[in-house]
ZADODREN-227124 format. One record per atom (N, C-alpha, C, O): residue in one letter; x, y, z. Coordinates in steps of 0.05 Angstrom, whole numbers, plus 5000, padded with zeros to 4 digits. Layout:
# residues N
AXYZ;...
//
This chain:
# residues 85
X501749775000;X500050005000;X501850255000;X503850255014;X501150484983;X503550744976;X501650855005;X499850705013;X502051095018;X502051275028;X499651525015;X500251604993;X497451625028;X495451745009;X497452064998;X498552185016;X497652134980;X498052354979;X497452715002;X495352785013;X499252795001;X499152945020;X497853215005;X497953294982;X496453375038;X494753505033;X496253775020;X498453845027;X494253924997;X496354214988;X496654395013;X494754385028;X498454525020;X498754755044;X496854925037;X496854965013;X494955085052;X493755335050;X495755485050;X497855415061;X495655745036;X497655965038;X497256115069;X495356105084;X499356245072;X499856325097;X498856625102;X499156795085;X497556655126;X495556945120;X497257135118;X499357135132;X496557345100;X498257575094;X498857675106;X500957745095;X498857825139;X500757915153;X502157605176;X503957615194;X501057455169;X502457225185;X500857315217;X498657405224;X503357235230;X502357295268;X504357505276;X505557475297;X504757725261;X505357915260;X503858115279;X502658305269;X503658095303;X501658205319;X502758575312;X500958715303;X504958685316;X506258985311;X505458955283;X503259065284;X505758865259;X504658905233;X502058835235;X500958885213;X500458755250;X496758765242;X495759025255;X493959155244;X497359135286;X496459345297;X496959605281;X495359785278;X499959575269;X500759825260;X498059845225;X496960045216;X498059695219;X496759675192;X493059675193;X491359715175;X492759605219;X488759595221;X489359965237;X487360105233;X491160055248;X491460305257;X490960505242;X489360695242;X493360395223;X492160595195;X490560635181;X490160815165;X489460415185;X486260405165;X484960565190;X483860755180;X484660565219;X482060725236;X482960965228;X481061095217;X485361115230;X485761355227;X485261475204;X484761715205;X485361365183;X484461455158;X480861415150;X479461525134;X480561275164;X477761245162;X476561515190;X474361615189;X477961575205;X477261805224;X477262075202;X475662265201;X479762025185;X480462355181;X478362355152;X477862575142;X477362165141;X474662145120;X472362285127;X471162465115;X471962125157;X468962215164;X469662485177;X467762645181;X472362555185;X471862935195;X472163125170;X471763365165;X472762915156;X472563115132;X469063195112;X468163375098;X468062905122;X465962925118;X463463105129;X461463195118;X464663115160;X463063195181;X463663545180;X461963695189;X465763635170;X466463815168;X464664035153;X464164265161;X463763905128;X462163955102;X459864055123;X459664275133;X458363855127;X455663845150;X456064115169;X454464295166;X457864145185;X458064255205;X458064555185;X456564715195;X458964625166;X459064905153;X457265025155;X457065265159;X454964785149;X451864935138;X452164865109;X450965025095;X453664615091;X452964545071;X450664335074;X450064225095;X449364305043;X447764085042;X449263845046;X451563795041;X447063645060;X448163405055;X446663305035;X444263245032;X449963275016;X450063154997;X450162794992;X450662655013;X449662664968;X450462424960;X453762374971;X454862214986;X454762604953;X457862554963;X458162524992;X459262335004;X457062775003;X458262735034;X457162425035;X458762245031;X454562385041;X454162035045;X456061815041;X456861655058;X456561845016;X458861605004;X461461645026;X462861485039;X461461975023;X464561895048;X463561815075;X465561775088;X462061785085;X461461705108;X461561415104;X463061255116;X459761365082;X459561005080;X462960895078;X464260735091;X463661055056;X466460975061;X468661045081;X470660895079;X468761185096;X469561185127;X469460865147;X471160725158;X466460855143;X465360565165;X467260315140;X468760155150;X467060305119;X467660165110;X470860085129;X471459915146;X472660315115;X474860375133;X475160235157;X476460025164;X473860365167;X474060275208;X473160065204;X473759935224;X471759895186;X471459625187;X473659425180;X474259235194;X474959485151;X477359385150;X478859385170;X479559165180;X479659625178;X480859595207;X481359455227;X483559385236;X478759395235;X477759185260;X478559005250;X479858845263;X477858985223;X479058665220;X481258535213;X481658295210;X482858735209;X485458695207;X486458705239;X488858675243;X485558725251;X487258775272;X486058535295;X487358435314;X483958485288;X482858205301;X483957915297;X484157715311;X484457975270;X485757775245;X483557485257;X484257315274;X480057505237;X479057235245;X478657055222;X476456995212;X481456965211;X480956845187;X482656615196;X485156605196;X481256435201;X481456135210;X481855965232;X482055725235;X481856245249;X480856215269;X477655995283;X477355875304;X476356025264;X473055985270;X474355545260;X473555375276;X475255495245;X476155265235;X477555075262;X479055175278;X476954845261;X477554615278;X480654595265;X481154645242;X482154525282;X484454375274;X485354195286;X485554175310;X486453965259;X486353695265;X488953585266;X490453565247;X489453525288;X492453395303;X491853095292;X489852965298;X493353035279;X494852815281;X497852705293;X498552465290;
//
């Protein structure tokens, strides 16, 4: 009897367990997603209309701060069983 062939490796998550590279990098996504929405908020606060545009930057702000979180949580495979042999 041969041996079953072995399983392909998953690739390795892009910042790895780089805990200083997921903080420094989901950091920069909150802060840029901060300086979006004051830029957004800024518009509002003048006494402009709120516009479509302003909206979109807002939506795209949360977007931001979402990436963020999740870069910095890092839950990608986490949620998966792993099997010791």
């Amino acid at each position: 009897m041969s041996a079953p062939p072995p399983e392909p490796a998953s690739p390795p998550p892009l910042l790895g367990s780089c805990w200083s590279c997921r903080v420094l990098a989901g950091g920069a996504l909150l802060l840029s997603a901060g300086y979006v929405y004051l830029a957004a908020r800024r518009t509002m606060r003048l006494g402009g209309p709120t516009s479509m545009g302003t909206v979109a930057q807002i939506v795209f702000a949360s977007g931001l701060a979402a990436w963020g979180v999740v870069v910095i949580t890092d839950p990608v495979g986490k949620s998966q069983k792993k099997i010791e042999r």
